[in-house]
N, C-alpha and C positions, 0 to 999 in steps of 0.2 A: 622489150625486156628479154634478155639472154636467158635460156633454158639452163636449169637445172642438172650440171651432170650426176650420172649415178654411177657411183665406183664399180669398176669392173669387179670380178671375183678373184682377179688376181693380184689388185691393187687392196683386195680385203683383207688377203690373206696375211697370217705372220711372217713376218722377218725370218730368214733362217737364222739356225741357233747359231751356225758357225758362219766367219767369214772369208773362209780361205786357211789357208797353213801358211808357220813361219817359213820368211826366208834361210838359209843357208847360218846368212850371217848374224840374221836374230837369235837363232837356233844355241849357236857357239858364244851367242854374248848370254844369251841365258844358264847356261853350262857352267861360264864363269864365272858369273854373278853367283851358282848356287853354290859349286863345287870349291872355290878358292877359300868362300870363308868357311866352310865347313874342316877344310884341310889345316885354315889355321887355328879355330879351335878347336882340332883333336891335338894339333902343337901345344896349345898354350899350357896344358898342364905340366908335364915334361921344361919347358921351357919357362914357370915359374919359379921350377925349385931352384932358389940360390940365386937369380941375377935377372936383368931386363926387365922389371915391373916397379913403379913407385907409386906412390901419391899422385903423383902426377896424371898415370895412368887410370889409375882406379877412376880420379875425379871427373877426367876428361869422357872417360869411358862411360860412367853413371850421366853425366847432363843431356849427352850425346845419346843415350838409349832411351831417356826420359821424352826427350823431344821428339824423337824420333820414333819409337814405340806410341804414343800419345798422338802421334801423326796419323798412324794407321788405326787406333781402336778409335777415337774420337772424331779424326777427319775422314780417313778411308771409311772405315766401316758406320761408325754411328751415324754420321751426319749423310755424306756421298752417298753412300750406299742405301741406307734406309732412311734419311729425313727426319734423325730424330728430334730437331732442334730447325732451328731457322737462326742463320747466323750472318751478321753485315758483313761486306763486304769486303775489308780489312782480316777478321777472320774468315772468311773462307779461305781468300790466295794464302795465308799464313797454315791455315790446317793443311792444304794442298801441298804445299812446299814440304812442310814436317812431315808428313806422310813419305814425301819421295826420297827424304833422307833415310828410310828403310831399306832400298834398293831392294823393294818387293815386286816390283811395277810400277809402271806411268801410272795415275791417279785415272784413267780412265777404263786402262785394261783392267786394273784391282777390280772397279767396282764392278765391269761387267760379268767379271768370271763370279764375283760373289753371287751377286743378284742371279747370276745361272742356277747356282750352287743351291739357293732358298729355293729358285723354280721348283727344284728337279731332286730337291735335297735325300740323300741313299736313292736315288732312284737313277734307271739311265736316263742317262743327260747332265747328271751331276760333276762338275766336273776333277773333282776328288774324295767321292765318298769310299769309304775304305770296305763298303760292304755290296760290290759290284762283280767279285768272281765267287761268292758261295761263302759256305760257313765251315769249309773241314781246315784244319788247322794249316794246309799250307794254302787255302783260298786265303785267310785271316790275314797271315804273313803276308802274303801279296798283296792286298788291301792296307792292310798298314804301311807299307813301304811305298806306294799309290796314291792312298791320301796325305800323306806325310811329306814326300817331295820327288817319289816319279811320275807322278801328273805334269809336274814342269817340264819336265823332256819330251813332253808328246807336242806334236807341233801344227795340234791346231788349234785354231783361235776363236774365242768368244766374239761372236757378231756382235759388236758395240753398238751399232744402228740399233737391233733388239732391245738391248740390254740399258745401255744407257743412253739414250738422245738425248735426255737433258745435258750431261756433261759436254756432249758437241754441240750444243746450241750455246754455249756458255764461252766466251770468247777466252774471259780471263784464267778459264779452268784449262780451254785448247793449248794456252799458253805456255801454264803451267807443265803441261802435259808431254809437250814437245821438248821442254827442259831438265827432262828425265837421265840422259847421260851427263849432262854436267854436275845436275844434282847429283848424281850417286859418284861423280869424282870429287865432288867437295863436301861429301860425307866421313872420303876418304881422307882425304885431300889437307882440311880442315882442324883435323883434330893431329895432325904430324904438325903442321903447322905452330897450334895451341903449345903443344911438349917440346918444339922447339923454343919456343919466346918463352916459356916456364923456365923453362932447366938451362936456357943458353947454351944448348947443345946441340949437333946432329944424333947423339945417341938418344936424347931427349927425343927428337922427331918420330925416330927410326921406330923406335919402341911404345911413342902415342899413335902411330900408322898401325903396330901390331894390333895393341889392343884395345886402343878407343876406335878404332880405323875395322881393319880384318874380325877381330875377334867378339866386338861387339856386334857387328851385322850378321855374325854367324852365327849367334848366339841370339838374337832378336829374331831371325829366320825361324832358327828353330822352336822358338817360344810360340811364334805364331804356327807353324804348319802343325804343332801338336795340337792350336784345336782342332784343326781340319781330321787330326787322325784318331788322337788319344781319346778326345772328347767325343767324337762318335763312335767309341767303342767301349768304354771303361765310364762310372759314375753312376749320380743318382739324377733320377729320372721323376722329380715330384711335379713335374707339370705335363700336359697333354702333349705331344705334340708329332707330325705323320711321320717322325723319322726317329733316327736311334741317337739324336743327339743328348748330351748329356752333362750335370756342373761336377768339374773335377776340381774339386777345393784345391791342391796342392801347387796349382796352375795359377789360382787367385792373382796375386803380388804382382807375379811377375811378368803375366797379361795384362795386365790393368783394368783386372776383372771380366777380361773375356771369357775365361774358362767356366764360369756359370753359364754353359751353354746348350742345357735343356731349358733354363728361363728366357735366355733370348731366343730361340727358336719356337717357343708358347709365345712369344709376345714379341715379332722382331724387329717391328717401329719403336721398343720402350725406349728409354734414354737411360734408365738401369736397369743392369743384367744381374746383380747381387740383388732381387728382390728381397730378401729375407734376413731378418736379424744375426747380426756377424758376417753376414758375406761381403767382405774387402772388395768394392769396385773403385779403381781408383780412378777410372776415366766418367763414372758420372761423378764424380765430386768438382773433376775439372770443370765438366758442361754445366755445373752449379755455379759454381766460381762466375765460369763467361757469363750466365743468366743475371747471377748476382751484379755484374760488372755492366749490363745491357747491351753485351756484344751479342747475346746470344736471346732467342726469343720461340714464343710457341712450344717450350720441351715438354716432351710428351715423355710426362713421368709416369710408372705403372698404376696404375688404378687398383686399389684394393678388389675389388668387385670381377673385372674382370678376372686378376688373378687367382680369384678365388672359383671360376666357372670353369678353370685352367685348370684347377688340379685334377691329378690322377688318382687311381682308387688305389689302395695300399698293395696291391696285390702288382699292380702295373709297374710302382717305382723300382 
C-alpha cells in the first residue's frame, strides 16, 4: 500500500492574489474598450439634437443593453460569481455569451476581480474600493475616480487560479472565455448590421454602430462601474455589513437592480438584491422566470429570518 503524502507548507499555502501584470498590448486594448465609448457618449448628446438617431436606434440600442446588461448582473455577477441559482447547461453558455456582449471582461477575468472585490471588500486588496487613500476631500475624489474606472488602467491582474478554479475547470465556460474579442466586435458589429437591413441604408448602419454599438456599451459601462463607486459611497445602509457598501435607489432600473448594494453585500449568495417592498430588481425576476421555466434550479432566494439578523440599528443606517 502506497503511503500517504502530506502536503507540504507551501503547497498549503494560498494562491497569490495577483497573477502577473498585463501585457503592453492588453493594456491599450483595455484603454480602448474603456475610453472610445465613453468619448462617444459625451458625443451623443450634441450629436442628438436635430439628426442621426431614429426608431431604429432607440430599439436596437434598448434589446442590445437588455441582453447584454442582464448578461452581466444575472450571469456575470449572480450566478458566476456567487452561485446564486444552479442553471443547465444551455443557460449557462447563453448567460456567458450575454455577459461578454458588455465588453466588461472575459467572463472569467469579471468574476475573479469580483470575488477579489467581496474578499477584500473597502479594504486593501479590494480591487476598486473608492475608500483606499483616506477621507479628506481630495482622498474621496481620487477614490471615486478609482473605483469608478481608474482601477482599469492599473495593470495588474486578479490571480484566476485564486479566485475562480471553477470557471477553469469548466471547459464550456474556457470556451466562452477565449471568445471575448469576437464577442465584443459583434456587440459592435451586430447592431450596424441590424440598422442596416432596417432602414436599407449605410446611414442606417452607420448611426446603429453609434448608438446601439458605441454609445450603448458606454453607457452600460458606466451603469455598472457606478456601483463599484457611487454605491460604496453614497446611500442607505439598513443591513449589516464589513464595508461601506450601500442601495442607491436611483440606480434601481437601470442596473437591473444591482444598485441595492448594501442588501447584496449582507447577503451575497441571495438571488434578490431588492429585498424590500418597492425595490425594482429586475434581474431576480429574470432568475424567477428561468426558475419558473426549469432552466434554472436551487435559487437561493433571501430568507426573511436571516435578513432580519442582518439588520442594522437605526443609528448605523
Amino acid at each position: 500500500m502506497s503511503a500517504t503524502l502530506t502536503p507540504t507548507r507551501e503547497q498549503q499555502a494560498p494562491k497569490p492574489v495577483l497573477s502577473g501584470r498585463r501585457s503592453g498590448g492588453e493594456q491599450y486594448t483595455v484603454a480602448v474598450f474603456v475610453i472610445l465609448p465613453f468619448v462617444a457618449l459625451l458625443a451623443a448628446v450634441p450629436f442628438a439634437w436635430g439628426w442621426g438617431l431614429g426608431w431604429a436606434d432607440i430599439g436596437i440600442a434598448a434589446g442590445f443593453y437588455l441582453v447584454s446588461s442582464l448578461g452581466v448582473t444575472v450571469g456575470y455577477h449572480r450566478y458566476f460569481t456567487h452561485g446564486s441559482f444552479k442553471a443547465k447547461r444551455p443557460l449557462r453558455i447563453a448567460l456567458a455569451l450575454a455577459g461578454s456582449l458588455a465588453s466588461q471582461g472575459s467572463v472569467v477575468s469579471w468574476v475573479a476581480d469580483h470575488r477579489r472585490h467581496h474578499a477584500f471588500s473597502d479594504r486593501e486588496g479590494d480591487p476598486h474600493s473608492p475608500w483606499l487613500f483616506g477621507t479628506s476631500p481630495l482622498a474621496i475624489a481620487r477614490g471615486f475616480w478609482h473605483a469608478h474606472m481608474g482601477w482599469l488602467f492599473e495593470r495588474d491582474k486578479t490571480n484566476a487560479e485564486r479566485f475562480a478554479p471553477d470557471l477553469l475547470a469548466d471547459e464550456d465556460i474556457q470556451l466562452v472565455d477565449r471568445l471575448f474579442i469576437p464577442m465584443t466586435a459583434l456587440t459592435l458589429g451586430l447592431p450596424a448590421v441590424l440598422g442596416g437591413l432596417i432602414t436599407m441604408s449605410w446611414w442606417g448602419a452607420l448611426t446603429a454602430l453609434f448608438w446601439a454599438g458605441f454609445v450603448r456599451v458606454g453607457f452600460l459601462h458606466h451603469i455598472t462601474w457606478s456601483v463599484n463607486s457611487v454605491c460604496h459611497m453614497i446611500g442607505d445602509r439598513p443591513y449589516v455589513s464589513r464595508d461601506k457598501a450601500a442601495n442607491f435607489w436611483p440606480l434601481a432600473i437601470l442596473s437591473m437592480g444591482e444598485s441595492w448594494h448594501n442588501s447584496h453585500h449582507a447577503d451575497p449568495t441571495g438571488a434578490r438584491h431588492g429585498v424590500r417592498r418597492g425595490q425594482i430588481d429586475i434581474s431576480a425576476r429574470v432568475i424567477w422566470i428561468f426558475e419558473k421555466l426549469g432552466w434554472a434550479s436551487a435559487v437561493r432566494w433571501p430568507r426573511p429570518e436571516r435578513l432580519a439578523a442582518k439588520l442594522a440599528s437605526p443609528a448605523a443606517g
